[in-house]
C-alpha positions as CSV (number, residue, x, y, z in Angstrom):
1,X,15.9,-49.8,28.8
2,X,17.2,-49.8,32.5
3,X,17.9,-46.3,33.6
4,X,19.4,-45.8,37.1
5,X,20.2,-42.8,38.5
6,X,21.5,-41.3,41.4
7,X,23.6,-43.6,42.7
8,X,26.7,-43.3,44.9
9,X,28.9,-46.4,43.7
10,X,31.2,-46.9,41.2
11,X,29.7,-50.4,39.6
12,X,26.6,-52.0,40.0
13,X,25.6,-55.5,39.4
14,X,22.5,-56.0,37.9
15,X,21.3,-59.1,38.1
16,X,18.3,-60.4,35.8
17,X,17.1,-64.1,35.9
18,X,20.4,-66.4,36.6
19,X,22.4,-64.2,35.1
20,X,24.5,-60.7,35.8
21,X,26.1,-58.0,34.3
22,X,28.1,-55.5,36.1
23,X,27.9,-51.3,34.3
24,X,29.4,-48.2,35.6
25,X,27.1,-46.0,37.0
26,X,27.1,-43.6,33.4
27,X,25.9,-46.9,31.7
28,X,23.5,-47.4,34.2
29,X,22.3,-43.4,33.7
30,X,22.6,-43.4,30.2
31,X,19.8,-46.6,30.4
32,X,21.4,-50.4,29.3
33,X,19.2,-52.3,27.5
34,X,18.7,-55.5,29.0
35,X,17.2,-57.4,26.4
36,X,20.4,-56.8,24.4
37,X,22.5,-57.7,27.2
38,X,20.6,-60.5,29.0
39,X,20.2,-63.2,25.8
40,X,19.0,-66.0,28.3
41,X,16.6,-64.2,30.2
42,X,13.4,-64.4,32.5
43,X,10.9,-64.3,28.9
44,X,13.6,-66.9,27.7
45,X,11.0,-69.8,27.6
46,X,7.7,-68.0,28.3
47,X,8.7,-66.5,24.3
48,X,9.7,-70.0,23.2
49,X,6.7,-71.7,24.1
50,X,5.1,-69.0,22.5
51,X,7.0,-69.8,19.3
52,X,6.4,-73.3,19.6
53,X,2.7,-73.2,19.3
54,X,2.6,-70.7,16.6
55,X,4.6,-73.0,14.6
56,X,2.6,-76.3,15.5
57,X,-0.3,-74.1,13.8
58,X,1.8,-72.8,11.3
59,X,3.2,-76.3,10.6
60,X,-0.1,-77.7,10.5
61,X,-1.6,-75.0,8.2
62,X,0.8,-75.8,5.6
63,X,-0.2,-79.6,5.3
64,X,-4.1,-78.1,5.5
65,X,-3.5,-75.9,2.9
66,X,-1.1,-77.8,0.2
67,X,-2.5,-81.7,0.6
68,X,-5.8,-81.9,1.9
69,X,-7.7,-78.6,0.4
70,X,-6.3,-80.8,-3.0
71,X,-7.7,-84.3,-2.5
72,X,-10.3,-85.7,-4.2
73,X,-12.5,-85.5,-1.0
74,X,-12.2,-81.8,-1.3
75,X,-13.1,-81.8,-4.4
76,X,-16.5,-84.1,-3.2
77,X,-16.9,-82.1,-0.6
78,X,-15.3,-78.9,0.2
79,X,-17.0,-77.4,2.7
80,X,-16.8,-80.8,4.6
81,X,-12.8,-81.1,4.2
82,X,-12.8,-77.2,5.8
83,X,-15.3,-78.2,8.7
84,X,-13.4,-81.3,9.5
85,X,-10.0,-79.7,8.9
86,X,-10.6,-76.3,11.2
87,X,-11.5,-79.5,14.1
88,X,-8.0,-80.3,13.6
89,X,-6.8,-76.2,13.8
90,X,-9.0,-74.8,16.4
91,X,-7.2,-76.1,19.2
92,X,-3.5,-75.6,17.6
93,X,-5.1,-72.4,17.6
94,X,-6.4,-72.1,21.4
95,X,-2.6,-73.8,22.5
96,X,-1.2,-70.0,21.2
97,X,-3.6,-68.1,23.0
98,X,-2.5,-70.2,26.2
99,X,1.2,-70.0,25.5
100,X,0.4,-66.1,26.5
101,X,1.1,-66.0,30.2
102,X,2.6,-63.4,32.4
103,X,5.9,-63.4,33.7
104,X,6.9,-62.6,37.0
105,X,10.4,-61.3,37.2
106,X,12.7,-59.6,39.1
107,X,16.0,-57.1,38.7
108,X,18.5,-56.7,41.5
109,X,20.8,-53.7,41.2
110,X,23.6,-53.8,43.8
111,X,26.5,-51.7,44.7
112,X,30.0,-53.2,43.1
């Protein structure tokens, strides 16, 4: 929530990312919530590559789990088909933990 109070204007634009939205100044005290109001915002693509690389795991997981756990070389050798399968996971894996990445942003609030 964006709470802004005090101010001596009617309307204020608040701009977020490449986008803005102008409230009166009792929206602007009452708090806006910009994630709400801001679909396409700053986290935008830091979230969807975020996404992405939890469903590259995910996506991979699935195939792990429902075709090679059930072959007849993990039924040979199970504990080889998990080794050599985790390989294959570990850095699916790693790519989430790098998707995590601050973002710098900023919010300008200007008199209307």
């Amino acid at each position: 929530m964006l709470v802004v109070k005090g101010g001596s204007a009617t309307n204020y634009a608040v701009t977020w990312g490449s986008d803005t939205r102008v409230y009166t100044a009792a929206q602007l005290a009452a708090g806006v919530n910009l994630a709400d109001d801001f679909e396409a915002n700053p986290f935008s693509a830091a979230f969807a590559r975020v996404d992405a690389a939890v469903y590259a795991k995910q996506n991979y997981e699935t195939i792990q789990i429902k075709s090679l756990f059930y072959t007849p070389a993990a039924k040979a050798d199970p504990d080889g088909i998990a080794a050599l399968s985790d390989h294959v996971r570990a850095p699916l894996v790693d790519a989430i933990a790098k998707s995590f990445v601050p973002v710098t942003h900023t919010i300008r609030i200007e008199a209307r």
